[in-house]
MARRO-966926 format. One line per 10 residues: their letters; for each residue x, y, z of N, C-alpha, C, O. Coordinates in Angstrom, 2 decimals. Layout:
BEGIN
a	X/Y/Z/X/Y/Z/X/Y/Z/X/Y/Z  ... .
REM end
This chain:
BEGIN
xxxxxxxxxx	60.28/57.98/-50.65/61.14/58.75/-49.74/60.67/58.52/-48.31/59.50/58.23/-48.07  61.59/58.65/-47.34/61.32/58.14/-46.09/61.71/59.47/-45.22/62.73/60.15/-45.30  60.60/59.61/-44.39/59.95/58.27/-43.56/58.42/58.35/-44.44/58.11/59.30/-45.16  57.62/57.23/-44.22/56.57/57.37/-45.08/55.29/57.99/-43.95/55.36/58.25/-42.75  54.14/58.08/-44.91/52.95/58.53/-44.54/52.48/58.57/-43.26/52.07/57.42/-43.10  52.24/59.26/-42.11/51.57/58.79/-40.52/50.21/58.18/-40.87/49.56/57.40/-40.18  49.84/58.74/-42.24/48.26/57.95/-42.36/48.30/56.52/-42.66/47.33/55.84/-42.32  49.64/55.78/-43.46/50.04/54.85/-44.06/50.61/53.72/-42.59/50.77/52.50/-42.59  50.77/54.58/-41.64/51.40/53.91/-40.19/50.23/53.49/-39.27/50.12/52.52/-38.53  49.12/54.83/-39.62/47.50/54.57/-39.21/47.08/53.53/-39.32/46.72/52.83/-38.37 .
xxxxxxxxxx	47.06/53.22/-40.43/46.50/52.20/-41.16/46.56/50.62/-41.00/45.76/49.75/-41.34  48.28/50.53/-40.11/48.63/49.46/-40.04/48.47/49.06/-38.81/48.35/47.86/-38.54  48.45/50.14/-37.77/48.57/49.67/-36.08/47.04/49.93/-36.30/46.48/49.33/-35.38  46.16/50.51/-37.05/44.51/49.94/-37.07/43.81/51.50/-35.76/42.91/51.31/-34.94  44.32/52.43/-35.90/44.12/53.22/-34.96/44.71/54.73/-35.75/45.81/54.91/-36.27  43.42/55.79/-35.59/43.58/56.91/-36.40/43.77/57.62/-35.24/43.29/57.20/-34.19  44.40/58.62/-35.29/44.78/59.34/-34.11/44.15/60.92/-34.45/44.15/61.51/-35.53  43.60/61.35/-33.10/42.70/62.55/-33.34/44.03/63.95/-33.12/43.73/65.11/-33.42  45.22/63.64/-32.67/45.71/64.66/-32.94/47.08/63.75/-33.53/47.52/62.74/-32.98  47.61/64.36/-34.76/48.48/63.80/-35.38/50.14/63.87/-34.53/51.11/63.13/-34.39 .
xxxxxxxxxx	49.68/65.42/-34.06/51.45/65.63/-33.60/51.94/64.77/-32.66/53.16/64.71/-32.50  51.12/64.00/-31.93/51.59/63.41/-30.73/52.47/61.86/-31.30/53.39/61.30/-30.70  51.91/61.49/-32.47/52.12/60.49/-33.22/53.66/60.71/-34.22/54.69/60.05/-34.37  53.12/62.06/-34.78/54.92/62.55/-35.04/56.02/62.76/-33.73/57.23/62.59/-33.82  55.48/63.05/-32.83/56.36/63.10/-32.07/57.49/62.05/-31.23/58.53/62.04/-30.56  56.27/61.07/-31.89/56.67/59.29/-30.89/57.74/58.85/-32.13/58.62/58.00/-32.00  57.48/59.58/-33.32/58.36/58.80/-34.12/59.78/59.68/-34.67/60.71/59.51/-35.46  59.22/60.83/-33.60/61.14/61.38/-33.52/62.02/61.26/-33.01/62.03/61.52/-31.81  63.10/60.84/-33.60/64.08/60.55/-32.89/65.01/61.85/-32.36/64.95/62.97/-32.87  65.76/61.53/-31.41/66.62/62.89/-30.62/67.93/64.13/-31.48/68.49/65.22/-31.35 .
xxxxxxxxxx	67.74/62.41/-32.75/69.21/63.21/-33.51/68.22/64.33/-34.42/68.69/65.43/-34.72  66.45/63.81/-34.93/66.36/64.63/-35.85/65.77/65.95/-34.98/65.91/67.08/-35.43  65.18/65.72/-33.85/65.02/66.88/-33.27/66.45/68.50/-32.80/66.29/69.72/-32.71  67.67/67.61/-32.65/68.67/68.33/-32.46/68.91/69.08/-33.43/69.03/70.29/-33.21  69.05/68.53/-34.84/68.87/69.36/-35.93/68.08/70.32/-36.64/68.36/71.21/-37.44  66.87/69.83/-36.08/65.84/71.07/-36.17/65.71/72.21/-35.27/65.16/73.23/-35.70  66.25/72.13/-33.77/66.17/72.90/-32.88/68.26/73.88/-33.55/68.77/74.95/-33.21  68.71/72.88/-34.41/69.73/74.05/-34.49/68.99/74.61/-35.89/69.42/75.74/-36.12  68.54/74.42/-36.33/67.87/75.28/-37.18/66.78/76.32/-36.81/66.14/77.03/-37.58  66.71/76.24/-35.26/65.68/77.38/-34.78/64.07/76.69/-35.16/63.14/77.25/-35.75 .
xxxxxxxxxx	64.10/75.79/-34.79/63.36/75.20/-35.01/62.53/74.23/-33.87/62.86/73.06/-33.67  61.45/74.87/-33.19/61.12/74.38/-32.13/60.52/72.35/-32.73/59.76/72.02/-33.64  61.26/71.52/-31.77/60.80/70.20/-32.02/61.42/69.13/-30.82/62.57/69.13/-30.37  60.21/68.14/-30.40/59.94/67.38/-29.50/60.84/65.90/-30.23/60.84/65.51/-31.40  61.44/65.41/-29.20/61.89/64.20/-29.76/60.71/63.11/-28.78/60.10/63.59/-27.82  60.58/61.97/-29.10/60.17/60.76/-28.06/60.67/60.07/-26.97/60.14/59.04/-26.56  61.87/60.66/-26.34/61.82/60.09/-25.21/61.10/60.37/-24.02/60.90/59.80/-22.95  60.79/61.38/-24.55/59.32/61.65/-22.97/58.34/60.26/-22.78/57.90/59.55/-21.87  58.27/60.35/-24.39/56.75/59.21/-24.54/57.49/58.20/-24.52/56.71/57.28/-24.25  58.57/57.73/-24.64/59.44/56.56/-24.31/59.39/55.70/-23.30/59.47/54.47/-23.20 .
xxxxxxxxxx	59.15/57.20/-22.07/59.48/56.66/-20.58/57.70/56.37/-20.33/57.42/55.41/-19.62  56.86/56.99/-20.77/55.41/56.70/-20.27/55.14/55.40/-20.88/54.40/54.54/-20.40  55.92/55.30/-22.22/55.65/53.94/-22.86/55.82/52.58/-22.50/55.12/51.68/-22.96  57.02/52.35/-21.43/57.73/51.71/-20.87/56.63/51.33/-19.98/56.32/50.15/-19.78  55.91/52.58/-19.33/54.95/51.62/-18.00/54.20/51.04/-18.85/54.50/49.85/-18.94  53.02/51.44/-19.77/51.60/51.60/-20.41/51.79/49.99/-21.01/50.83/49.22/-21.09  53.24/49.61/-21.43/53.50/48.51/-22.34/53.62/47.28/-21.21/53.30/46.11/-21.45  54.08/47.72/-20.07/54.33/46.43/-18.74/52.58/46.29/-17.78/52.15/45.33/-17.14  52.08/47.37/-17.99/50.84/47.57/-17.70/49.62/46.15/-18.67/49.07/45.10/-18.34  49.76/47.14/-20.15/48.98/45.55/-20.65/49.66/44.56/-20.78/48.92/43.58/-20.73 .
xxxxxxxxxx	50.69/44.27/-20.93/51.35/42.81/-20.85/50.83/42.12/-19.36/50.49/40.96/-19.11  50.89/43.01/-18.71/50.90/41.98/-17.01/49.39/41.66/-16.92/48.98/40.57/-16.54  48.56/42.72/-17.31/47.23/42.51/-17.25/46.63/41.27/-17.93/45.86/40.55/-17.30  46.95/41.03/-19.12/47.13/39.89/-19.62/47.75/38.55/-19.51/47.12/37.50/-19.64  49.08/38.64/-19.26/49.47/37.33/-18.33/48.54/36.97/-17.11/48.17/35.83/-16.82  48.34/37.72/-16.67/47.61/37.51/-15.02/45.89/37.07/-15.21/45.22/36.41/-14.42  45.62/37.47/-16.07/43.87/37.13/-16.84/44.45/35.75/-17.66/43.67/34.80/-17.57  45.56/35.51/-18.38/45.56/34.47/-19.26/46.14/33.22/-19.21/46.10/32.30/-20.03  46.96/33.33/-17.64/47.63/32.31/-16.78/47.23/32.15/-15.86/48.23/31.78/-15.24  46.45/32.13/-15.20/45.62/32.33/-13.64/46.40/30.65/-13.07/45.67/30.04/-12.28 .
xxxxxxxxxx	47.40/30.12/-13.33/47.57/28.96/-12.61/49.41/29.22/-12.24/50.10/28.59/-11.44  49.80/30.40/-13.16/51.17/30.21/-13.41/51.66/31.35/-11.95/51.05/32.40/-11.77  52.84/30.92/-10.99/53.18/31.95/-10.29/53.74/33.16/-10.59/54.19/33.48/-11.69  53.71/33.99/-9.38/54.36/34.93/-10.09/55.98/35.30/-10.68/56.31/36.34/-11.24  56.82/34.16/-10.37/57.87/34.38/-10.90/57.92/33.88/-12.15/58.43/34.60/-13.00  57.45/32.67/-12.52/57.34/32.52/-13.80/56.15/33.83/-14.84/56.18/34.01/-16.06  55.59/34.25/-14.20/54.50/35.15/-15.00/56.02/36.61/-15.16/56.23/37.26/-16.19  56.52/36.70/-14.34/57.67/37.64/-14.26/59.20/37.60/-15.74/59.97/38.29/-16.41  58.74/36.27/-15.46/60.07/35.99/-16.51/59.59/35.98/-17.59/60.27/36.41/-18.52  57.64/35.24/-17.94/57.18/35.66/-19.18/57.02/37.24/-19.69/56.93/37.83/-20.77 .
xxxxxxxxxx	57.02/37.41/-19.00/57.09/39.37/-19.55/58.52/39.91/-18.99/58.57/41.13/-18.80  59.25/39.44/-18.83/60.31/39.78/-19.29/60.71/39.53/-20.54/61.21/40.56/-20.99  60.74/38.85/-21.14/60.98/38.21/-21.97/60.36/39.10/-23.50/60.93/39.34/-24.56  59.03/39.39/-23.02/58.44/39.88/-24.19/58.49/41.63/-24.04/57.94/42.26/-24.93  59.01/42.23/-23.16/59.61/43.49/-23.14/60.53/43.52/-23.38/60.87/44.66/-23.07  61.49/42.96/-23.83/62.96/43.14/-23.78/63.39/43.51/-25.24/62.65/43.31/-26.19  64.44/43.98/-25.34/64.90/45.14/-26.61/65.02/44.06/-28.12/65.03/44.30/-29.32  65.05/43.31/-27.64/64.85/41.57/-28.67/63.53/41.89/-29.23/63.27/42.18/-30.40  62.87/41.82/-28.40/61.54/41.37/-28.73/60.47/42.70/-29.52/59.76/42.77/-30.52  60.85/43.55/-28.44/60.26/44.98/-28.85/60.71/45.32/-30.06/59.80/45.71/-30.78 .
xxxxxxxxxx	61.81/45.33/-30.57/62.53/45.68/-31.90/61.74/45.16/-32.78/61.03/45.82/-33.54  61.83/43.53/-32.71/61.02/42.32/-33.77/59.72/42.93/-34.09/59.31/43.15/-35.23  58.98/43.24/-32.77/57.49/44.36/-32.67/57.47/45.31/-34.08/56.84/45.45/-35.12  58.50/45.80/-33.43/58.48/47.24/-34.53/58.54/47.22/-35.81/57.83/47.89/-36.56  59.74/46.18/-36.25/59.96/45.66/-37.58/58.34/44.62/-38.03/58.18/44.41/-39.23  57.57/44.22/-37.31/56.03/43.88/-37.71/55.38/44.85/-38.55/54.71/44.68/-39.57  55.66/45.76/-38.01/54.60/47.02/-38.54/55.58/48.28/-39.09/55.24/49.46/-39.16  56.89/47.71/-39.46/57.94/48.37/-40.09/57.71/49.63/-40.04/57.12/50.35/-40.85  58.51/50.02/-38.47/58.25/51.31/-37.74/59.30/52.36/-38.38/59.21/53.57/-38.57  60.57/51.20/-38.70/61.74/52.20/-39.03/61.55/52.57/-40.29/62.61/52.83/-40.86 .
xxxxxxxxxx	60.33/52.73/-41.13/59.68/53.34/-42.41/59.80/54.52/-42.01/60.49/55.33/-42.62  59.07/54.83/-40.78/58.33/55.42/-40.43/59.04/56.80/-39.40/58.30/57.75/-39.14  60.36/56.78/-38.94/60.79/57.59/-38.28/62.10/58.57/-38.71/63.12/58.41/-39.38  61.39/59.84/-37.83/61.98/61.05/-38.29/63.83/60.92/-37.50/64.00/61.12/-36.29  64.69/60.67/-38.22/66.08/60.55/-38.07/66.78/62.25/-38.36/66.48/63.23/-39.05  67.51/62.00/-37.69/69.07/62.87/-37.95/69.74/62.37/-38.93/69.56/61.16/-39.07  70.54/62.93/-39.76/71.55/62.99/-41.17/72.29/61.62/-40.38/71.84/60.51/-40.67  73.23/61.71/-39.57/73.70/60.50/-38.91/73.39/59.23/-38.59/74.11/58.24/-38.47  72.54/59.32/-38.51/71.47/57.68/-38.37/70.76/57.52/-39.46/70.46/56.35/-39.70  70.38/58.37/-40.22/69.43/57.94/-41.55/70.24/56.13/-42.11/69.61/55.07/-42.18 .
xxxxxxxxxx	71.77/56.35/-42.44/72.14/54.86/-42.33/71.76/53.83/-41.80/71.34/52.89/-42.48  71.84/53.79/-40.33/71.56/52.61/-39.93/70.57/52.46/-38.74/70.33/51.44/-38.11  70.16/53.43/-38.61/69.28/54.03/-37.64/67.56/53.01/-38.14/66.89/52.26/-37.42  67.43/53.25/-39.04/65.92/52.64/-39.47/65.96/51.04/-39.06/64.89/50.43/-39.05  67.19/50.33/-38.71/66.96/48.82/-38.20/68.31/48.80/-36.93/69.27/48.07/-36.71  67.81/49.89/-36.39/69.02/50.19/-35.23/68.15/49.53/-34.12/67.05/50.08/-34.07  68.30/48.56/-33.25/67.26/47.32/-32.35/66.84/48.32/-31.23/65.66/48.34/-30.88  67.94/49.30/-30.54/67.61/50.01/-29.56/67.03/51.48/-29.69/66.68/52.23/-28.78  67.02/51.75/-31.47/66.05/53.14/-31.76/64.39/52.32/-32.08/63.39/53.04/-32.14  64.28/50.95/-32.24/63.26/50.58/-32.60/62.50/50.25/-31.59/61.28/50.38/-31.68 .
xxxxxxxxxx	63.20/49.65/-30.18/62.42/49.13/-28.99/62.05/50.88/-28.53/61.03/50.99/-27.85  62.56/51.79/-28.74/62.45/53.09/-27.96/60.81/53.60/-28.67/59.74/53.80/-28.10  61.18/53.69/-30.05/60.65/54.12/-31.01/58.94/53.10/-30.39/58.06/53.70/-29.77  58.88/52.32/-30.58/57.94/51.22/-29.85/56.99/51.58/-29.11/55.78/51.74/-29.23  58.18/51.72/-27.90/57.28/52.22/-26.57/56.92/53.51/-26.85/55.84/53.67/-26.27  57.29/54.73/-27.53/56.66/55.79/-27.54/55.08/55.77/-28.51/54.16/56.57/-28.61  55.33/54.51/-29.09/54.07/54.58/-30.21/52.86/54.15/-29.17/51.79/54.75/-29.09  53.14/53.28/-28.58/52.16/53.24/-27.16/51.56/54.05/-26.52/50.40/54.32/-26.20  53.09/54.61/-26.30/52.18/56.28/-25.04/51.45/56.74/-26.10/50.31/57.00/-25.73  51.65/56.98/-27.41/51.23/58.28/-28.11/49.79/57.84/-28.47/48.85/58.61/-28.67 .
xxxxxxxxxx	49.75/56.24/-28.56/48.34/55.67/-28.54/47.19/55.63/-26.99/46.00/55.37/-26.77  48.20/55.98/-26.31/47.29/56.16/-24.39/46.96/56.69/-24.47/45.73/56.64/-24.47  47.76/58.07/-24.70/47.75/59.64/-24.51/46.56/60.27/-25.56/45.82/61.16/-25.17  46.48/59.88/-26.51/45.16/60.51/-27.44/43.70/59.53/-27.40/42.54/59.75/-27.73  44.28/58.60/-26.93/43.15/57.62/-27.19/42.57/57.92/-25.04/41.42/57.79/-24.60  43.22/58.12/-24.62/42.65/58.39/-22.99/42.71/57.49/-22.33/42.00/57.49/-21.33  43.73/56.13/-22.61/42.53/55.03/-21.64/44.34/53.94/-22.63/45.16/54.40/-23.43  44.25/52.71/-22.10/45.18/51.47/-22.56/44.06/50.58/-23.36/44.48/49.49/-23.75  42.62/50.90/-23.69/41.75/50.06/-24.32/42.40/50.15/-25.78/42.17/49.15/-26.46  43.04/50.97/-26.30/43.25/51.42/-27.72/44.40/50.30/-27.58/44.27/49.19/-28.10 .
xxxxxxxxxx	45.31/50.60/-26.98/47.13/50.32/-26.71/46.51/48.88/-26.75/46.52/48.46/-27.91  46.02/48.07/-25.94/45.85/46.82/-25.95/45.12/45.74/-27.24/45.25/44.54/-27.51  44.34/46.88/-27.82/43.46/46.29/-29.14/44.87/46.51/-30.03/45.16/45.65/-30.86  45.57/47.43/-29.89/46.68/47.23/-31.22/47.61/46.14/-30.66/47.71/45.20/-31.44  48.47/45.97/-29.29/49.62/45.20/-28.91/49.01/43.83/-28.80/49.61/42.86/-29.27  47.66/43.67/-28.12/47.52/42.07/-27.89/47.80/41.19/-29.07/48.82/40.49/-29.18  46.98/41.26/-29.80/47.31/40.30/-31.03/49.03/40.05/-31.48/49.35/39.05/-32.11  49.90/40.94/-31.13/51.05/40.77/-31.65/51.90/40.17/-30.00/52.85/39.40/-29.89  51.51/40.53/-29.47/51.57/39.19/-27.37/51.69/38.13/-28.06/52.68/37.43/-28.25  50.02/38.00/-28.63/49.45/36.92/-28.58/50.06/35.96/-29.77/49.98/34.73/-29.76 .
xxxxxxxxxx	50.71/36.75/-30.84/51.64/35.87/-31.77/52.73/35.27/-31.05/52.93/34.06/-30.97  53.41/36.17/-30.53/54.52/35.98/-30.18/55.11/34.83/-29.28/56.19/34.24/-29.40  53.78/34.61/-28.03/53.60/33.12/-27.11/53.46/32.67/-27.92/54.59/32.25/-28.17  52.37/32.12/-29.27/52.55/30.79/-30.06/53.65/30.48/-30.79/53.95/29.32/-31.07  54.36/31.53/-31.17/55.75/31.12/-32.22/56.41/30.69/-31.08/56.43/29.46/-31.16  57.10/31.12/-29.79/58.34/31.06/-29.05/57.48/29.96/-27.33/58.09/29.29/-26.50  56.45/30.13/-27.40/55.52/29.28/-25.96/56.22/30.30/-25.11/56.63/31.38/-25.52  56.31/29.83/-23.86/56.28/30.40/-22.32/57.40/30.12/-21.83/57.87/31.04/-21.16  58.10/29.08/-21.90/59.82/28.91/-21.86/60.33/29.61/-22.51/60.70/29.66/-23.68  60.37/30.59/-21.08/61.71/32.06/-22.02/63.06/31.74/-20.64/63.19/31.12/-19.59 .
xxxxxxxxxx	63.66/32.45/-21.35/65.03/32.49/-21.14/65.59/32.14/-20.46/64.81/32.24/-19.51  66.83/31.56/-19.89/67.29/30.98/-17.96/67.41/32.33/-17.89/67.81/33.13/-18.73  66.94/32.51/-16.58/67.52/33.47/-15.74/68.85/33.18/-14.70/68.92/32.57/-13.64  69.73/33.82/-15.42/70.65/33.55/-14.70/71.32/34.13/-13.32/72.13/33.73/-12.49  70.39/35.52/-13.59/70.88/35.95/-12.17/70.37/35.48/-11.48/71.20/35.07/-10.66  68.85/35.06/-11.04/68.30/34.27/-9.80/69.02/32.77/-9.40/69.03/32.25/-8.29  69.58/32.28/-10.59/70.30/30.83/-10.85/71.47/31.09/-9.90/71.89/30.05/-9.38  72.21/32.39/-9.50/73.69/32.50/-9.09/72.90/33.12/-7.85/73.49/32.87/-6.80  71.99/33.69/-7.71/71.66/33.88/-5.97/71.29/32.54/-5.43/71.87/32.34/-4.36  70.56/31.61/-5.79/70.05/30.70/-5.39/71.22/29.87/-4.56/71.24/29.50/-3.39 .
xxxxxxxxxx	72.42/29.70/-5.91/73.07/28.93/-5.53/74.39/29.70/-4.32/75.15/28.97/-3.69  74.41/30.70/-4.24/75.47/31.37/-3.31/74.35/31.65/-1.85/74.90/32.10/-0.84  73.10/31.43/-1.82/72.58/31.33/-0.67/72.83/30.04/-0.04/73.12/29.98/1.15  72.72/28.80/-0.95/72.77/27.18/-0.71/74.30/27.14/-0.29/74.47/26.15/0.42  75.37/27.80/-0.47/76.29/27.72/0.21/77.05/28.47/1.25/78.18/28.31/1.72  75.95/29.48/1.51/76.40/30.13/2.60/75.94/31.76/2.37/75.22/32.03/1.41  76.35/32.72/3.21/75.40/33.90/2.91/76.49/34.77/2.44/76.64/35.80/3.09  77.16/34.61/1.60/78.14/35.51/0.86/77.26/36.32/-0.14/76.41/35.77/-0.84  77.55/37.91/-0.18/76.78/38.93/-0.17/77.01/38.60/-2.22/77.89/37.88/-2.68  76.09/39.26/-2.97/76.17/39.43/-4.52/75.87/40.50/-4.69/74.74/40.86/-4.39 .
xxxxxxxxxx	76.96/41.55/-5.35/76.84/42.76/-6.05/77.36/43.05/-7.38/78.43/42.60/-7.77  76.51/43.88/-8.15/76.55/43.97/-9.58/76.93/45.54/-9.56/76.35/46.40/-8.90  78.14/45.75/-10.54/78.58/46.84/-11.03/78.62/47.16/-12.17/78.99/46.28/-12.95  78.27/48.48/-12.72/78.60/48.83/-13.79/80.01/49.18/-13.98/80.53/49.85/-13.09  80.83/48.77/-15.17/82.34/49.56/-15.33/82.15/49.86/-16.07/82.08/51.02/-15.68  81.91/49.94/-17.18/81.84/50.92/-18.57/80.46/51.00/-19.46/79.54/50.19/-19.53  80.67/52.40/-20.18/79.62/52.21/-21.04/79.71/53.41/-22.00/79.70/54.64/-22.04  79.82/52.30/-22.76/80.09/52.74/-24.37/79.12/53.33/-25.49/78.04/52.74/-25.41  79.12/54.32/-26.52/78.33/54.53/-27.00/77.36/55.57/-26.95/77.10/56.08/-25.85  76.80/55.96/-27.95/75.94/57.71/-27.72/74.81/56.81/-26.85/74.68/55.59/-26.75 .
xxxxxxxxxx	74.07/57.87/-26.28/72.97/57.37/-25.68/71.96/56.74/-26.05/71.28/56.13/-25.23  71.61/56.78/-27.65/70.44/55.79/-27.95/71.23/54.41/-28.22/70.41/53.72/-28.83  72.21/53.81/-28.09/73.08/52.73/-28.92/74.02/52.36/-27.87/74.95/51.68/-28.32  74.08/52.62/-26.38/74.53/52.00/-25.44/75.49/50.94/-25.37/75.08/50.23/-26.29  76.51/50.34/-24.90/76.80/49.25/-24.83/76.88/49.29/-23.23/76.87/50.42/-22.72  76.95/48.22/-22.43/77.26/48.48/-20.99/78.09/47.25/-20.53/77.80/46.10/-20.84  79.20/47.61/-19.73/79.89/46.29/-18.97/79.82/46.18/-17.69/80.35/46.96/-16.90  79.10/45.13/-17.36/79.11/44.83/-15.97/79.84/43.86/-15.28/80.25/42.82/-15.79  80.04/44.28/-13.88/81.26/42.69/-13.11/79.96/42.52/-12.13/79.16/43.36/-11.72  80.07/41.09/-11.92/79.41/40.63/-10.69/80.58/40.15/-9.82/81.49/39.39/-10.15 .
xxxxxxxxxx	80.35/40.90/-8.35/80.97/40.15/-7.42/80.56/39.37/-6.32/79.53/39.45/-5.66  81.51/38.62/-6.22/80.94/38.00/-4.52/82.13/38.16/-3.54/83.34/37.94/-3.56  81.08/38.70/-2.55/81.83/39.50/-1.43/82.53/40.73/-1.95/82.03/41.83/-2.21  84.00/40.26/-2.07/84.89/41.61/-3.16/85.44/41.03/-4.28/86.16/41.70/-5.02  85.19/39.89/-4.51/85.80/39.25/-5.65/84.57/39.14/-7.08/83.40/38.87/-7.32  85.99/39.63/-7.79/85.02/39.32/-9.32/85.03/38.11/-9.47/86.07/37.44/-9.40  83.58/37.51/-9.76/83.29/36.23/-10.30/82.65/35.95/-12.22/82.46/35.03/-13.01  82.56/37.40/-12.15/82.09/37.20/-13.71/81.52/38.73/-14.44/81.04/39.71/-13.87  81.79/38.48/-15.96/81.97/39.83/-16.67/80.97/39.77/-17.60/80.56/38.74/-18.14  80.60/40.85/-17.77/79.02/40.86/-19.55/79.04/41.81/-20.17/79.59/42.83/-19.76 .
xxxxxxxxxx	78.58/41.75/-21.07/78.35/42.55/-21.91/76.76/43.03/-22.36/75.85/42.19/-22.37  76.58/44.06/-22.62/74.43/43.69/-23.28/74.51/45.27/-23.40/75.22/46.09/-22.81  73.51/45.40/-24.40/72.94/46.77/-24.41/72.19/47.52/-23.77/71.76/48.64/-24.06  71.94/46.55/-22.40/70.95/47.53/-21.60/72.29/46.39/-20.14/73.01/45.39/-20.16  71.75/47.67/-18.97/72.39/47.10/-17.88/71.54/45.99/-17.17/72.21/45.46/-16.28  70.36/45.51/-17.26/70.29/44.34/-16.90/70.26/42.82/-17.53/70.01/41.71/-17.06  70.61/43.25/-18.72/71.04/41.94/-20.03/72.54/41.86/-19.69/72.98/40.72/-19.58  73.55/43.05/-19.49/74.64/42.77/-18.85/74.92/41.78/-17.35/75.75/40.89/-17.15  74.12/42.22/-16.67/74.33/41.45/-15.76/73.93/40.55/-15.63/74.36/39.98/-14.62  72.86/39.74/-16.50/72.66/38.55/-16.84/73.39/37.84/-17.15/73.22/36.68/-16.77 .
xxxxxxxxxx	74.99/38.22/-18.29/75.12/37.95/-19.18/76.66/37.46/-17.81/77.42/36.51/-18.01  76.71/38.14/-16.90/77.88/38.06/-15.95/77.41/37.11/-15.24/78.15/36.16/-14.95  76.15/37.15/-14.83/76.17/35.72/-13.81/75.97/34.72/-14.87/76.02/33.62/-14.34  75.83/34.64/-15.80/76.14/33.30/-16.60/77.67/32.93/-16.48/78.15/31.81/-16.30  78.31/34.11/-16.61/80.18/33.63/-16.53/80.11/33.50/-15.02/81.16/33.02/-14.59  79.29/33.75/-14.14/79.61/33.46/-12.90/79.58/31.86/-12.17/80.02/31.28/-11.18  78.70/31.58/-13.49/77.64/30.05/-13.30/78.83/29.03/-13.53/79.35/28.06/-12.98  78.97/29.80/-14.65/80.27/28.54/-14.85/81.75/28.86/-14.71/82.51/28.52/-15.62  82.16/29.41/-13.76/83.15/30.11/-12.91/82.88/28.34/-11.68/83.63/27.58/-11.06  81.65/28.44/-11.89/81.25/27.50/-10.00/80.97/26.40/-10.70/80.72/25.47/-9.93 .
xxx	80.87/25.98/-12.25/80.08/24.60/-12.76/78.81/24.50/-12.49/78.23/23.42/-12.52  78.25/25.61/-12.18/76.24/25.24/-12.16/75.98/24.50/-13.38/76.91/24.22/-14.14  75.07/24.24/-13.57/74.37/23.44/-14.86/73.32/24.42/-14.88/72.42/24.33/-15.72 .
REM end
């Protein structure tokens, strides 16, 4: 029966935690807390530890690129951790140590919620904070995340992704100083499961449209239609 054991989750990220609740708490999600609080039932979901997780996780990643590339600049060191924060990657993380065993759901998501990419990157980063926060310090956070960094550069190397938005400033500076702005128009979806649409324009004209689950994978996803709107390569 699920979700399984916190001692059984212990066991696997290699780190016992001196107060347990903080660890249940990283692995609640908002729908199962809503249901317990309508049951009169005082309970913490993880997006608090979500948002602390978010730094603590760009914190040792950078610390590490910057100790483990000492030749690479900083935009390329930028795009390598992009790359390995991103809701792709963090998800894959989670499913390592098969997090969605492991988390407290709402009746509604119990379906599809346990391999839902954007309850798992969330779910992620709160397991982080909840490892800062009891452990005092990112020495803990880093002995559990490095090794799984450190997989992740040898399967995929350091050539991550085009960036396409720097690709469409570059080239609208090389032809003149026509201004680039990114809009959100819609966005779809309860709040953990997002969809977002963005237009990129230049000047006032739309040059290109995206789609992504977070708003800056959208607008990636627009200056790519913007790229080849102009024939960049």
């Amino acid at each position: 029966m699920l979700p399984l054991s916190i001692e059984s989750l212990e066991a696997k990220i290699g780190y016992v935690f001196r107060d347990k609740s903080i660890l249940k708490t990283a692995l609640t999600h908002s729908s199962y807390a809503y249901e317990q609080r309508a049951h009169k039932i005082n309970c913490e979901c993880n997006e608090r530890l979500e948002f602390l997780g978010d730094s603590v996780l760009s914190l040792v990643v950078s610390d590490y690129l910057f100790e483990q590339f000492s030749k690479k600049p900083e935009g390329e060191l930028s795009k390598i951790r992009a790359s390995l924060v991103c809701t792709k990657s963090l998800s894959s993380f989670a499913n390592r140590i098969e997090l969605g065993n492991y988390l407290y759901l709402g009746k509604g998501e119990e379906a599809t919620g346990r391999t839902n990419v954007k309850i798992l990157e969330n779910a992620f980063e709160a397991l982080l904070a909840s490892i800062y926060l009891d452990s005092n310090g990112k020495e803990e956070v880093a002995k559990f995340l490095l090794p799984i960094i450190k997989s992740e550069l040898e399967t995929v190397g350091t050539d991550v992704n085009y960036d396409y938005k720097t690709s469409l400033q570059q080239f609208i500076q090389a032809i003149g100083n026509d201004r680039i702005q990114y809009a959100c128009i819609k966005e779809e979806g309860p709040d953990h499961d997002k969809t977002f649409e963005v237009v990129v324009k230049i000047n006032s004209n739309v040059v290109g449209t995206g789609k992504g689950k977070t708003k800056r994978e959208a607008e990636q996803m627009a200056a790519k239609e913007a790229l080849k709107l102009f024939d960049v390569k």
